[in-house]
N, C-alpha and C positions, 0 to 999 in steps of 0.2 A: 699537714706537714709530714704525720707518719707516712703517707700512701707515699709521698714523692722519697722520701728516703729510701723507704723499700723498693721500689721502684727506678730508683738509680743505682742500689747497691744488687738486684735482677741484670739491669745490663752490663754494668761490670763486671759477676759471674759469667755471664753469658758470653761475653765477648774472651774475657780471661782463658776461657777452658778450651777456647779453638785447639782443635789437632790440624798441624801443618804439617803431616809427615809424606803427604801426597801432593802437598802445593809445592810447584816447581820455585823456591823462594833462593833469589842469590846467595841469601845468608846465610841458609844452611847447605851451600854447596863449598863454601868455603872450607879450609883447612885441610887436615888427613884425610885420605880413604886408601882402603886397603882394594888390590880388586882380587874378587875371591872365585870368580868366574866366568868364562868365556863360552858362550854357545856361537857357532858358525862352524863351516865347511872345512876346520881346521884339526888340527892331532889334538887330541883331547889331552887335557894337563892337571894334577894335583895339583892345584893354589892352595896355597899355607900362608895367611894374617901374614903381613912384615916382609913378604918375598917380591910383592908387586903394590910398591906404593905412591901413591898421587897425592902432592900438596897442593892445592885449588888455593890461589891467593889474589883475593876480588881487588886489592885496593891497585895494583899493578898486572893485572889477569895475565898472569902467570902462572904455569903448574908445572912443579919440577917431579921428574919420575924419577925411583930409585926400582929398579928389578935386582933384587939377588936372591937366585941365582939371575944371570944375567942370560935367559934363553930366546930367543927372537920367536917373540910372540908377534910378528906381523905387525905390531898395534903401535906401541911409540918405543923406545930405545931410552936408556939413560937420558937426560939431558932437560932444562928448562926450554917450555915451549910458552908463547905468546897464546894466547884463547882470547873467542870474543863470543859473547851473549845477545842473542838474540830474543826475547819471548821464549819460548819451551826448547832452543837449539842452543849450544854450541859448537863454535869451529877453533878447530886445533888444527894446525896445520895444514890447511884448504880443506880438511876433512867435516863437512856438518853434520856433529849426534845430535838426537833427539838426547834431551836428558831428562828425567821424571825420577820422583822421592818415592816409594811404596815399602811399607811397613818396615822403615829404618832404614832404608837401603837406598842407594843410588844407583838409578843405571843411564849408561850411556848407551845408544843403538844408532847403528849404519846399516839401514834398508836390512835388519836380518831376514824378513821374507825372503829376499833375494843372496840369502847367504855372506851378509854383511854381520858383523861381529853386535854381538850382544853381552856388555860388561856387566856385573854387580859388582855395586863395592858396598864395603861396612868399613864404621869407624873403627871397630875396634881393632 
């Protein structure tokens, strides 16, 4: 009886301590992100936290963008856009990113090899 106790209370540490910070998981694409970065063929720009931000809202997939200042990053404009989820893509506006989680971070990408824009976002 001891073995199977110890033995249950092993896979429930085991499964408990998963890191999902690299699983493309819906749930943790939900809510704020700030985006704090842009790599592409574009004018390079300071991102400051709170000036370029995205609310991801799974249960109505919706994501409303707030930019202030409000400078035409090419990328999306003020306004709530419709998204859809596919496996590792999202499409906003006929546009499909790859999206991926890596060490806290969200990014979205459009073909950057080919000079498509490459975002990081953080929560904070």
């Amino acid at each position: 009886m001891k073995k199977f106790i110890l033995l249950l209370a092993t896979v429930g540490l085991i499964t408990a301590c998963s890191n999902d910070d690299d699983t493309p998981a819906q749930n943790t694409l939900n809510g704020t992100w700030h985006l704090i970065d842009v790599t592409c063929e574009c004018k390079p720009v300071d991102f400051k936290v709170g000036e370029h931000v995205w609310n991801f809202n799974l249960k109505n997939n919706q994501v409303s963008v707030v930019n202030t200042p409000s400078e035409n990053l090419q990328i999306l404009d003020n306004g709530s856009y419709t998204f859809a989820i596919q496996g590792e893509t999202i499409t906003i506006q006929s546009v499909v990113y790859d999206y991926y989680f890596k060490a806290g971070y969200l990014f979205l990408s459009d073909n950057p090899e080919v000079d498509g824009p490459l975002m990081k976002f953080t929560r904070n």
